[in-house]
MINUPA-724605 format. One record per residue (C-alpha): residue number from 1; residue in one letter; y, x, z. Coordinates in Angstrom, 3 decimals. Layout:
% MINUPA-724605
REC  resi  resn         v         u         w
REC   NUM     a         Y         X         Z
...
END
This chain:
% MINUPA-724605
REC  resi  resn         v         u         w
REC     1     x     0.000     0.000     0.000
REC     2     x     3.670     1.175    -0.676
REC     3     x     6.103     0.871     1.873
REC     4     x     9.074    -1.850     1.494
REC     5     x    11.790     0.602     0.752
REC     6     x     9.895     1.738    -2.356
REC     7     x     9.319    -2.092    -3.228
REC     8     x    12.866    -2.251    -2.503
REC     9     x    13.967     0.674    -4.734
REC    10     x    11.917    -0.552    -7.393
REC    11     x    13.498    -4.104    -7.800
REC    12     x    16.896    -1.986    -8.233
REC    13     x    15.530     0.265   -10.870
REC    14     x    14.006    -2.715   -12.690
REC    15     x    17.613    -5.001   -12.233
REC    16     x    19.527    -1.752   -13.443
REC    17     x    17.314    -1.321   -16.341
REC    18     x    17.645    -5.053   -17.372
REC    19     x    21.369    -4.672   -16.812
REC    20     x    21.472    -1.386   -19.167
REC    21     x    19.168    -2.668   -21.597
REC    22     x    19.793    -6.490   -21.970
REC    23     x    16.711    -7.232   -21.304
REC    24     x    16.124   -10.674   -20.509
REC    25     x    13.091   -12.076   -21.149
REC    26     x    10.366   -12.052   -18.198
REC    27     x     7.367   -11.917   -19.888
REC    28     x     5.072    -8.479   -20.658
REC    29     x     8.478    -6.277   -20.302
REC    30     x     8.985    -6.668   -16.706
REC    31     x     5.058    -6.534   -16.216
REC    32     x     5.812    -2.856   -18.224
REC    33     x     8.567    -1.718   -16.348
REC    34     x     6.335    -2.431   -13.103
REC    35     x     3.528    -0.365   -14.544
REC    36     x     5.865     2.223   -15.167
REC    37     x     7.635     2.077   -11.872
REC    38     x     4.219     2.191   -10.183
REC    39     x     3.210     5.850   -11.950
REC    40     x     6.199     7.688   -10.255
REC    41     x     5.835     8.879    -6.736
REC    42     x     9.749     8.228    -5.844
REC    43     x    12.113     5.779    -8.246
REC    44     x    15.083     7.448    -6.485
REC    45     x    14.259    10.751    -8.203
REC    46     x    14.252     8.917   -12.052
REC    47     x    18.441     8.575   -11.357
REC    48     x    20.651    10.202   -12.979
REC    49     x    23.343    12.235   -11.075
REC    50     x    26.155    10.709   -11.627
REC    51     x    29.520    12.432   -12.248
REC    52     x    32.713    11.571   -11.648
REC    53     x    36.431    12.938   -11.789
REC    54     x    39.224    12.304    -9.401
REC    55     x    42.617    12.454   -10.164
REC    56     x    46.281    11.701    -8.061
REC    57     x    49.345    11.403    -9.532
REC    58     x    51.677     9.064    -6.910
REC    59     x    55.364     8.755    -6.198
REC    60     x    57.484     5.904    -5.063
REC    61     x    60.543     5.710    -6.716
REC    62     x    64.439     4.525    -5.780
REC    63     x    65.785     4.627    -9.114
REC    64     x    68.905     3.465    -6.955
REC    65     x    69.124     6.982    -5.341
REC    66     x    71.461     9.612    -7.179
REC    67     x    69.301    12.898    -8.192
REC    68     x    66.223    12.325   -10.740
REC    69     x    62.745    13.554    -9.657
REC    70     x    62.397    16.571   -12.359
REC    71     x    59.454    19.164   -12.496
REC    72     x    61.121    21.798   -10.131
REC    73     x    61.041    18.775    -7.490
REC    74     x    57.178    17.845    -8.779
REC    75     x    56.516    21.574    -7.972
REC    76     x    58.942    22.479    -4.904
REC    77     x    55.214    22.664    -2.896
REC    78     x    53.507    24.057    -5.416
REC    79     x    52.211    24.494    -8.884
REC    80     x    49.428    21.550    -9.800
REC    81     x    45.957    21.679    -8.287
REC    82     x    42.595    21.165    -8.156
REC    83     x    42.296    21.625    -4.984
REC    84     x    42.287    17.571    -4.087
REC    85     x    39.211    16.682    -2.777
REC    86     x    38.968    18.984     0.786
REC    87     x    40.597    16.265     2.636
REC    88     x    38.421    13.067     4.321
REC    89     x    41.780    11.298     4.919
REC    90     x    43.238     8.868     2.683
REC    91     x    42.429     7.163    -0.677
REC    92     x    40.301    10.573    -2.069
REC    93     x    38.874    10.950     1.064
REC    94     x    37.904     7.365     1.602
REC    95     x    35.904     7.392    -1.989
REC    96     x    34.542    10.857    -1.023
REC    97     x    32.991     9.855     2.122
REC    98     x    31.067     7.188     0.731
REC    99     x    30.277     8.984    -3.002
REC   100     x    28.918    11.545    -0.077
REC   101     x    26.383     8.296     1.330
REC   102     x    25.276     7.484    -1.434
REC   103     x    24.212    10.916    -2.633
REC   104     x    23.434    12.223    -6.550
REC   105     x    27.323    11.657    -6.866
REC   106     x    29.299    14.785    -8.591
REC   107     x    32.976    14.660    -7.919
REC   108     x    35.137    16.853    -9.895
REC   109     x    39.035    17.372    -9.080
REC   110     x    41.245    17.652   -11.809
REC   111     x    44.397    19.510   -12.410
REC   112     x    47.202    16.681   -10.144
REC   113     x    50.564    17.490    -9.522
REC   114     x    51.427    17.603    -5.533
REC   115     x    54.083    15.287    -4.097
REC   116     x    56.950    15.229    -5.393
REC   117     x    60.096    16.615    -2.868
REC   118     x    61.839    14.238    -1.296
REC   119     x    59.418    11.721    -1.394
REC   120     x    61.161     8.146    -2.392
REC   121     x    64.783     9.871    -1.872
REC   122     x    64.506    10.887    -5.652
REC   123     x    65.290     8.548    -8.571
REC   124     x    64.162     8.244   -11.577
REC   125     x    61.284    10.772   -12.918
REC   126     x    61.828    12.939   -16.002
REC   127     x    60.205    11.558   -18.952
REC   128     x    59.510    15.308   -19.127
REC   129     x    58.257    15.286   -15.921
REC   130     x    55.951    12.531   -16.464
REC   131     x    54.469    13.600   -19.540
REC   132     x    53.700    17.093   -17.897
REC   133     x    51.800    15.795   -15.702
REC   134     x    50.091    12.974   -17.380
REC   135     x    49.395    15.516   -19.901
REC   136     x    47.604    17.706   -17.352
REC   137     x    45.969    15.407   -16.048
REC   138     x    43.595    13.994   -19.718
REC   139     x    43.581    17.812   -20.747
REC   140     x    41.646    18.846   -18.012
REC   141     x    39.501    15.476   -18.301
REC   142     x    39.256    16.302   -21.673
REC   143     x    37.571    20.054   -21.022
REC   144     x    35.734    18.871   -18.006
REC   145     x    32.743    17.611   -20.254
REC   146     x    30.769    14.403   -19.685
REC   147     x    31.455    11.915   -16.948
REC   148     x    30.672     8.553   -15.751
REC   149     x    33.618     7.300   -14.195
REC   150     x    37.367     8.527   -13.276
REC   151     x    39.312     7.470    -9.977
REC   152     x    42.638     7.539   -10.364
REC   153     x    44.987     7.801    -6.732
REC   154     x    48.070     6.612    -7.792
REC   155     x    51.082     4.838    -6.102
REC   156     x    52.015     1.050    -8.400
REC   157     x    56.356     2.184    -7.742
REC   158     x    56.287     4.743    -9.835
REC   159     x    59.556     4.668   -11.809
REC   160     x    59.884     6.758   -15.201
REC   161     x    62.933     7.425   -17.659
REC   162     x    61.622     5.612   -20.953
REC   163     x    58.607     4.357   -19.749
REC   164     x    58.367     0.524   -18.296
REC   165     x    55.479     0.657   -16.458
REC   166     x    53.784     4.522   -15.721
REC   167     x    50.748     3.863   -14.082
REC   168     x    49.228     1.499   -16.921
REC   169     x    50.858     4.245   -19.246
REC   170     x    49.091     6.648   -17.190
REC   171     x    45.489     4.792   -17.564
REC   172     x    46.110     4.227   -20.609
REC   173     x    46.472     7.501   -21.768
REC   174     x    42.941     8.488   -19.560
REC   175     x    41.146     6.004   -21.370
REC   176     x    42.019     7.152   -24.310
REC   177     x    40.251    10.943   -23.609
REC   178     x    37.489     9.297   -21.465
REC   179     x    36.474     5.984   -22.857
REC   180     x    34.733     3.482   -21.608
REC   181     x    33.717     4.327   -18.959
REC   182     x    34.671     2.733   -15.677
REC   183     x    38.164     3.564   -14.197
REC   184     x    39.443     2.823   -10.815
REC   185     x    42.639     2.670    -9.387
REC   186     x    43.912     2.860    -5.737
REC   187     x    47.814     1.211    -4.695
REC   188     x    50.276     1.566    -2.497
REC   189     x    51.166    -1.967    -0.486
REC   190     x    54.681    -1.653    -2.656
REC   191     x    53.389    -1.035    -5.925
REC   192     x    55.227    -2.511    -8.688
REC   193     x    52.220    -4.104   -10.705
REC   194     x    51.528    -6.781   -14.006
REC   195     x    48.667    -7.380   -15.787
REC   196     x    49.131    -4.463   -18.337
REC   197     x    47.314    -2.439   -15.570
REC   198     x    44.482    -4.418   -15.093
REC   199     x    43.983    -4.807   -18.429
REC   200     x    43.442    -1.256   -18.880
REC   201     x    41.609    -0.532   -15.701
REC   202     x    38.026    -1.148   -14.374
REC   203     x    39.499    -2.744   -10.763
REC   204     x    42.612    -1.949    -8.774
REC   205     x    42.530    -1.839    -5.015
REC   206     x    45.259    -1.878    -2.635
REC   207     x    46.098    -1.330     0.765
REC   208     x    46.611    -4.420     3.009
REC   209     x    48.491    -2.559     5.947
REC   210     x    52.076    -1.544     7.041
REC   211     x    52.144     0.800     8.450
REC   212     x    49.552     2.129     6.253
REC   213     x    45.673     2.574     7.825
REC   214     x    43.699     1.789     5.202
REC   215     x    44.345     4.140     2.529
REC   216     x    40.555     5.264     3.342
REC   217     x    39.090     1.863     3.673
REC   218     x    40.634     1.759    -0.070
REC   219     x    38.952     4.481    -1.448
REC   220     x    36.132     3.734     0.140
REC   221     x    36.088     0.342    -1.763
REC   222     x    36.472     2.082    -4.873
REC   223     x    33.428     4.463    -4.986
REC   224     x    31.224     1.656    -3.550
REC   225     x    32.345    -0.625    -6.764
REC   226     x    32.280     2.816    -8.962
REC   227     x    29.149     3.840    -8.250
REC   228     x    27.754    -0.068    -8.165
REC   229     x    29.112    -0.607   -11.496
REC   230     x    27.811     2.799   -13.189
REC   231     x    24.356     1.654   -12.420
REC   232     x    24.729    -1.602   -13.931
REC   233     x    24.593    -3.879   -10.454
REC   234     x    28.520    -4.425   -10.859
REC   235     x    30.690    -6.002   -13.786
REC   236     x    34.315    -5.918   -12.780
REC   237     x    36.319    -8.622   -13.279
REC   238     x    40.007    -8.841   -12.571
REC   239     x    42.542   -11.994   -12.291
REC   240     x    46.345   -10.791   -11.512
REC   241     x    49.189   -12.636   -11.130
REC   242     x    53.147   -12.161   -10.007
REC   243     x    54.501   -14.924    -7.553
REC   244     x    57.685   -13.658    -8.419
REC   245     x    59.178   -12.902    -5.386
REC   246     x    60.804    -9.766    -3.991
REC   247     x    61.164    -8.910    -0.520
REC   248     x    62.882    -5.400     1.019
REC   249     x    60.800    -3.042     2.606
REC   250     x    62.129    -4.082     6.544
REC   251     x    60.547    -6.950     5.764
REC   252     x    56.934    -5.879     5.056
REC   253     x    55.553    -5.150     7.817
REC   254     x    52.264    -6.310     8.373
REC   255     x    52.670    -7.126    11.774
REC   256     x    54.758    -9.543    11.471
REC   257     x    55.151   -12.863    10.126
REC   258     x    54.866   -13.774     7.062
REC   259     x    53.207   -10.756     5.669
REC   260     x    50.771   -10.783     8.454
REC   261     x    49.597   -14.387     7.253
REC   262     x    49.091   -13.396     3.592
REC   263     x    46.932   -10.254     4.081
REC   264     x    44.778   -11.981     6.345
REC   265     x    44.258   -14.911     3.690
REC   266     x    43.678   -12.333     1.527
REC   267     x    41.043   -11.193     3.862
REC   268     x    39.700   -14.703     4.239
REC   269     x    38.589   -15.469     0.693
REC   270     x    36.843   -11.473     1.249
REC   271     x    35.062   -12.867     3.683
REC   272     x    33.483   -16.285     2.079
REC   273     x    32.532   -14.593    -0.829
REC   274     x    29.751   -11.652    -1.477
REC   275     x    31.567    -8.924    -4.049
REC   276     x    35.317    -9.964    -3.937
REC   277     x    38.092    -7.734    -3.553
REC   278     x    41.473    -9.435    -2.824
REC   279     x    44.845    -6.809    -3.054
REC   280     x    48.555    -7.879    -2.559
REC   281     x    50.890    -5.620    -3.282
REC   282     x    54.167    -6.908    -2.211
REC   283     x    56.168    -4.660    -4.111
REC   284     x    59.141    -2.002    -4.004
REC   285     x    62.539    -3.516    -4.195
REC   286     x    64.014    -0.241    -4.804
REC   287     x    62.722     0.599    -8.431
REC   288     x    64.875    -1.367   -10.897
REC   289     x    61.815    -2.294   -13.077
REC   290     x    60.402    -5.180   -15.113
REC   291     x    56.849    -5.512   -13.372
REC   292     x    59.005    -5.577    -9.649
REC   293     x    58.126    -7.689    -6.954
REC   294     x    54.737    -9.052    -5.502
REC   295     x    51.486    -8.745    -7.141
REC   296     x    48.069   -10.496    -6.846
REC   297     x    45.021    -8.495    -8.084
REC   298     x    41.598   -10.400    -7.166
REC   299     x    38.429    -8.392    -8.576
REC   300     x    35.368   -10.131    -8.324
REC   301     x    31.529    -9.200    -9.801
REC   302     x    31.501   -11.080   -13.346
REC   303     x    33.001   -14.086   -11.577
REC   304     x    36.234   -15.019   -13.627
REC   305     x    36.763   -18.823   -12.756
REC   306     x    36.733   -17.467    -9.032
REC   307     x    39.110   -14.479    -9.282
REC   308     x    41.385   -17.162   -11.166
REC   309     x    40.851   -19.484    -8.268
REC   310     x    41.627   -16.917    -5.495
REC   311     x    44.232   -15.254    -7.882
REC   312     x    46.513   -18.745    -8.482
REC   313     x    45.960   -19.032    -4.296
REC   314     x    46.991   -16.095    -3.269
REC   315     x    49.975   -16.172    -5.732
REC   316     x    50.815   -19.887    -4.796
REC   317     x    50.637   -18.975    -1.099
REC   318     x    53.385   -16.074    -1.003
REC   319     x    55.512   -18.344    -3.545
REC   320     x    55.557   -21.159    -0.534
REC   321     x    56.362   -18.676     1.939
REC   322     x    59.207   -17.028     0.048
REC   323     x    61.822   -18.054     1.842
REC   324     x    60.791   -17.230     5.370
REC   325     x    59.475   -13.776     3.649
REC   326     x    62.306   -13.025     1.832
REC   327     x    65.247   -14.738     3.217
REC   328     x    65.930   -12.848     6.482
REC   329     x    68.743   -11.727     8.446
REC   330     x    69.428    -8.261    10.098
REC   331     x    72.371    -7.347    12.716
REC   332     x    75.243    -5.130    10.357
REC   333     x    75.943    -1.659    11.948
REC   334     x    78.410    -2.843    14.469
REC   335     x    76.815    -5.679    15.635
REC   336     x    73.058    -3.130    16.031
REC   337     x    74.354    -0.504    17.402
REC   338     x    76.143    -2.941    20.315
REC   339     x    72.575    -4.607    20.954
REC   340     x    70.744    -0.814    21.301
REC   341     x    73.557    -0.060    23.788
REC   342     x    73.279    -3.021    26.129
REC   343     x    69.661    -2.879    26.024
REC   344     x    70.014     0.608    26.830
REC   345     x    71.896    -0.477    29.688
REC   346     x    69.225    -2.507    30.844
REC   347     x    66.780    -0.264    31.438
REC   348     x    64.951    -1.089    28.573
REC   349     x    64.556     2.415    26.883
REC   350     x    63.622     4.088    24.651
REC   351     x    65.579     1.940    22.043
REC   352     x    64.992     2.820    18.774
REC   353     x    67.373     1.669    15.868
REC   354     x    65.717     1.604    12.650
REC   355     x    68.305     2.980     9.887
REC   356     x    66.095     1.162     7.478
REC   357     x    68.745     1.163     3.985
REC   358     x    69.226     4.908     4.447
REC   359     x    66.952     6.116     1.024
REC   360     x    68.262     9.723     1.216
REC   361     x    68.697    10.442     4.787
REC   362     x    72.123    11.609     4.830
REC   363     x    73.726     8.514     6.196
REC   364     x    76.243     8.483     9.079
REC   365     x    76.986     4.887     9.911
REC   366     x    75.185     4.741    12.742
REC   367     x    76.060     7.818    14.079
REC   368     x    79.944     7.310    13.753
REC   369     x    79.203     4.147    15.371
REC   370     x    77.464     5.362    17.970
REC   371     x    80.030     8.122    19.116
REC   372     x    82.978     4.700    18.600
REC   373     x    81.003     2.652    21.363
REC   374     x    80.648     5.721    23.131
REC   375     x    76.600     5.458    23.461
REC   376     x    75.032     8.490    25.339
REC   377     x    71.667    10.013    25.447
REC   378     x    70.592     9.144    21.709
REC   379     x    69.422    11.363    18.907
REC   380     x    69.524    11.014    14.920
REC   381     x    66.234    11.430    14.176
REC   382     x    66.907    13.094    11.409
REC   383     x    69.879    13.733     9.321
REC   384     x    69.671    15.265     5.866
REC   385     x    72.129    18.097     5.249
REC   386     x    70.703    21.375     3.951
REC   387     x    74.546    22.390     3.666
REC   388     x    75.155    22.044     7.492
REC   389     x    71.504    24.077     8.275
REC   390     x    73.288    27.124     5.854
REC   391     x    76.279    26.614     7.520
REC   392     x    75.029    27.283    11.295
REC   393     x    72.578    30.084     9.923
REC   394     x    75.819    32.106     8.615
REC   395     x    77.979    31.523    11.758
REC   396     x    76.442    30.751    14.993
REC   397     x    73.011    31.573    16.904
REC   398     x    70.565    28.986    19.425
REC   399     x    72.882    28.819    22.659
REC   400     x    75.740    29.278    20.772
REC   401     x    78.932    26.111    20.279
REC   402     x    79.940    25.271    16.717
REC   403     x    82.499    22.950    15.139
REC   404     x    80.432    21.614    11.799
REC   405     x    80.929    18.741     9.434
REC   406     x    77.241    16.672     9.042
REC   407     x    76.096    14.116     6.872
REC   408     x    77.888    11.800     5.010
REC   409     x    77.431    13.189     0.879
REC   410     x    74.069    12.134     0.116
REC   411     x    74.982     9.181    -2.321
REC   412     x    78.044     7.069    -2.486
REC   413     x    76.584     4.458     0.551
REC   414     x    76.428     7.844     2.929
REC   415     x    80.111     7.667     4.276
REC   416     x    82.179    10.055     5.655
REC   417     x    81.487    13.386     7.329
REC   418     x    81.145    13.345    10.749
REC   419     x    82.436    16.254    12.906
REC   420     x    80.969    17.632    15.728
REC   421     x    81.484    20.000    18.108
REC   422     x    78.256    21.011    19.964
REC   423     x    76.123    23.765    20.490
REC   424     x    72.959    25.047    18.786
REC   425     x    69.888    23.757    20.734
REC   426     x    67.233    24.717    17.756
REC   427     x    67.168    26.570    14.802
REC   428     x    64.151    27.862    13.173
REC   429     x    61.384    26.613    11.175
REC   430     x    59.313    23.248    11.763
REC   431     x    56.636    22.504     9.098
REC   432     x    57.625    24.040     6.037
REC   433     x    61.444    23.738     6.655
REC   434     x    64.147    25.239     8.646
REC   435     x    65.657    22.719    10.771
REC   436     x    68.667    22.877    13.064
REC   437     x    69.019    20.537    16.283
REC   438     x    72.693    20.396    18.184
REC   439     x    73.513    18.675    21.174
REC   440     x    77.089    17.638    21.706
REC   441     x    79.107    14.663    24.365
REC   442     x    76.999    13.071    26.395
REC   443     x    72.970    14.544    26.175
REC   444     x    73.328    13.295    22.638
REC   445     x    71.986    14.923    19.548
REC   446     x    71.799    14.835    15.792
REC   447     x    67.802    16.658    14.060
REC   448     x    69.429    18.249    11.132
REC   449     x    66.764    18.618     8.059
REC   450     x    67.296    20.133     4.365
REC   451     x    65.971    16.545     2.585
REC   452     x    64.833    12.729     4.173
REC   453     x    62.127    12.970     7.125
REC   454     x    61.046     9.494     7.789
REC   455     x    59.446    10.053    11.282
REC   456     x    56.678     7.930    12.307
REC   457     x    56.107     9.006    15.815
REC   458     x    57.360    11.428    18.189
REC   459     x    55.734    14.655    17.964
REC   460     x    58.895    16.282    16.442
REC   461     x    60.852    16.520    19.771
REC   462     x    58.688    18.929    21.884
REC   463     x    58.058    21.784    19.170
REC   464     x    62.282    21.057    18.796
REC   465     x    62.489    21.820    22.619
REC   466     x    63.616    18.111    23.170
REC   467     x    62.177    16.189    26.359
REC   468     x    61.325    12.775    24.941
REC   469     x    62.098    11.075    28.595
REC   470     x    66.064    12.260    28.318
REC   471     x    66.243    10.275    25.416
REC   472     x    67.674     6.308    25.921
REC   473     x    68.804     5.605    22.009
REC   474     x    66.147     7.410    19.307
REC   475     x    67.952     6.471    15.258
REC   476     x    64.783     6.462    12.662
REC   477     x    65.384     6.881     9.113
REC   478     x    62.348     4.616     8.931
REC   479     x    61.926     0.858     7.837
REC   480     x    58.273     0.569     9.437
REC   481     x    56.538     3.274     9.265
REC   482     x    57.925     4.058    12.543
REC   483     x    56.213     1.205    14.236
REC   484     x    53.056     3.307    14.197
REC   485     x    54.289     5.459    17.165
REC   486     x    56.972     3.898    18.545
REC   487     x    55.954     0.039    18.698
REC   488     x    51.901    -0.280    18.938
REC   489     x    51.690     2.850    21.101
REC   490     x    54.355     0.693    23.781
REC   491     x    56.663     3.150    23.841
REC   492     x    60.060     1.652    22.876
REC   493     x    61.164    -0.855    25.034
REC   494     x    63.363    -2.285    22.593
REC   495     x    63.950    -1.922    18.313
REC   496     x    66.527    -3.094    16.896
REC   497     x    66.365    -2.508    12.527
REC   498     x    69.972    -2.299    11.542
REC   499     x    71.074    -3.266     7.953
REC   500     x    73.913    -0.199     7.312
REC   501     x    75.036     0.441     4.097
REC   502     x    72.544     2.231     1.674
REC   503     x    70.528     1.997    -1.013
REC   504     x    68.091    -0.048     0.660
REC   505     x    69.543    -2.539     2.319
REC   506     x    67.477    -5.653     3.308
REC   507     x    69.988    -8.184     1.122
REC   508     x    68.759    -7.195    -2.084
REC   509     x    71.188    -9.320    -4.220
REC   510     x    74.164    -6.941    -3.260
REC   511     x    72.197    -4.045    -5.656
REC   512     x    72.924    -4.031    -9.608
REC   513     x    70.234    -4.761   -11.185
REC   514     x    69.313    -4.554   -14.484
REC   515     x    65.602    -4.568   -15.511
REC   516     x    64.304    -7.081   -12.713
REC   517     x    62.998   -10.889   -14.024
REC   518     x    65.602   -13.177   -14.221
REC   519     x    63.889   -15.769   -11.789
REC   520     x    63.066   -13.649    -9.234
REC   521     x    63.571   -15.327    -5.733
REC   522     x    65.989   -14.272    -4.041
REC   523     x    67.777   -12.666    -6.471
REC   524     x    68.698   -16.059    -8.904
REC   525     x    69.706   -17.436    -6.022
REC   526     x    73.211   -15.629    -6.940
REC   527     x    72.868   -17.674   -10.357
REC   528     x    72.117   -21.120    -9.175
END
């Protein structure tokens, strides 16, 4: 007698072979295939290997911000590499791990550009850029030889001088050099997504959390429905739809109400149904784009009328909830910075204040404001000025007072210099930059950093020689990420996000659009 995994095994082999053949009769064949089966002392050992390549190419773009993302930015950490698949964190570590369970798998890393410096604080990409990349990206698919299947990491906001929609652009271009053979892509929560890139890829998945957790859980989904559909037990099948709304960033959180609600309906339909992979992307405001704005992507296993079902649900669901999604208010700078104080006051500290509009990190609203209501213990966590880092390098040493000009020149929404007179706490390197912290009035202090550091918790203070507990008012150049370490660890005792000027503010009809729908809610509303 065999044992039942072998029985097991060999129903697989037999369902992939129907699957690869189109076999479907069940006479003699199957009676064949069993004969055949039975002759080989271990079905797992009549698979193939399979092979597959794995490729990232991801940026999130304000095309509101002032400086294009150009290859010297692309490269500021680096040349391209292969060298992508030594993490087990995030989307290529998620597929890894479970490409690694499921054994006989081959991953090869191809030639990907790093991130990009600056993150989102850069605008628009090169078209140069972009087709650098790209092109690096199919040549080295193209010399890597035969393959069964290509993941592609990518972001959904990428924004691209002359091209309306770069990730489809960018699949497109891979299947041309690959084939078909099965392709699929990983999101960012704010992609920017329409059907052109599901029509092009095998299946799309997307993160469901903000702050982000589940870039793993992602990738993971992908190699499971890779390596599923390779052997024939999986036929993708996508249904994608835009509600066509568009909410800020602030606003996103999943946390919260009402994004909360529609990731865990998304999760619901997941859960009734065997094979069904439900992704919302609820879309970067920033990127002044045509496919802007929420996106429903349901993938299901050759199961169309349901992934049109879930699809029109999903899509009708965020439409109803538009207003309470979209329509929020947030406390100006005045008004937030007042609040912080008083519940500073109160005892109920740390505050943090969430500079949430502030895309390049050179703002100085809140600081000004801060100084005019005469606030004390608080720190800008962080401040971008590489000219005010050169500055104190050429004329003062740690210990030492200085009379400096910071802030304020990072785009037109960045205000005024502020001057301070304080004295040099920190100055030296942390991570790969040299950073500069002064302390000035009242135990209050301003992280200065050469480019936007959106800080999501708070291990920056110690290594900076700052003792969290002095600290009433902490000012994050974060919309949520920050929550990670500041709100579900406990820690602040109050948050208040404040809607200063910037390039991101949370009322989205104030920005000029010009490549946006024109029936996107809010936006018409101006219109109506």
């Amino acid at each position: 007698m065999r044992n039942n995994s072998k029985i097991i095994s060999e129903k697989k082999l037999i369902f992939w072979i129907r699957n690869k053949f189109k076999i479907k009769t069940t006479g003699i064949v199957p009676i064949l295939l069993f004969v055949l089966i039975f002759g080989c002392s271990d079905v797992s050992e009549q698979r193939k290997p399979l092979r597959i390549a794995v490729a990232r190419f991801s940026h999130e773009t304000c095309t509101f911000c002032p400086n294009p993302t150009t290859i010297e930015d692309w490269e500021y950490y680096g040349p391209p590499t292969r060298d992508i698949l030594t993490s087990n964190r995030g989307y290529i570590g998620g597929f890894k791990t479970i490409c690694e369970e499921y054994g006989d798998v081959e991953l090869v890393g191809i030639l990907s550009p790093r991130g990009a410096r600056g993150g989102s604080s850069g605008s628009w990409i090169t078209k140069k850029a972009f087709d650098k990349y790209t092109n690096i990206i199919t040549d080295d698919l193209r010399q890597t030889g035969n393959l069964d299947g290509v993941f592609l990491s990518l972001h959904g906001a990428m924004a691209v001088i002359g091209v309306p929609k770069p990730e489809a652009e960018i699949v497109r271009r891979v299947r041309k050099v690959v084939g078909d053979i099965p392709i699929m892509v990983t999101l960012d929560l704010h992609a920017n997504e329409d059907h052109e890139l599901s029509d092009v890829a095998d299946a799309v998945f997307i993160i469901k959390r903000y702050p982000h957790y589940d870039t793993a859980l992602m990738g993971e989904r992908a190699a499971r429905v890779m390596i599923k559909t390779i052997r024939g037990d999986f036929k993708p099948t996508m249904a994608t739809r835009k509600p066509g709304v568009i909410t800020p960033s602030v606003f996103q959180g999943t946390g919260v109400s009402p994004a909360m609600e529609i990731m865990e309906r998304a999760r619901r339909w997941e859960c009734q149904y065997r094979d069904v992979y439900v992704s919302v992307a609820f879309g970067f405001a920033y990127a002044d784009v045509p496919d802007v704005g929420a996106t429903v992507m349901v993938t299901t296993n050759n199961d169309q009328e349901l992934a049109d079902r879930i699809a029109d649900d999903m899509s009708n669901y965020i439409w109803r909830m538009r207003k309470t999604f979209a329509g929020k208010k947030l406390p100006k700078t005045r008004e937030g910075v007042a609040l912080a104080i008083e519940a500073a006051k109160a005892g109920k500290t740390p505050v943090v204040i969430a500079d949430h509009s502030d895309r390049t990190g050179g703002s100085i609203h809140i600081l000004k404001e801060l100084i005019e209501q005469g606030a004390k213990n608080f720190c800008i966590t962080t401040l971008n000025d590489e000219k005010a880092i050169k500055e104190i390098q050429s004329k003062a040493e740690v210990g030492e007072m200085i009379s400096i000009d910071v802030g304020g020149y990072s785009d037109k929404f960045a205000g005024n210099p502020v001057r301070i007179k304080g004295k040099v706490e920190f100055l030296g390197e942390y991570g790969r930059e040299t950073v500069a912290v002064l302390v000035f009035g009242e135990n209050n202090r301003v992280i200065l950093t050469p480019q936007l550091r959106q800080v999501t918790d708070v291990s920056i203070f110690a290594p900076l020689g700052i003792k969290l507990e002095t600290l009433d008012i902490i000012i994050l150049k974060s919309r949520v990420h920050f929550r990670r370490g500041y709100h579900e660890t406990g820690l602040a005792g109050a948050i208040f996000e404040v809607d200063a000027p910037g390039w991101g503010p949370a009322d989205l009809t104030v920005l000029p659009y010009k490549n946006i729908p024109k029936d996107i809610y809010p936006i018409y509303r101006r219109k109506n």
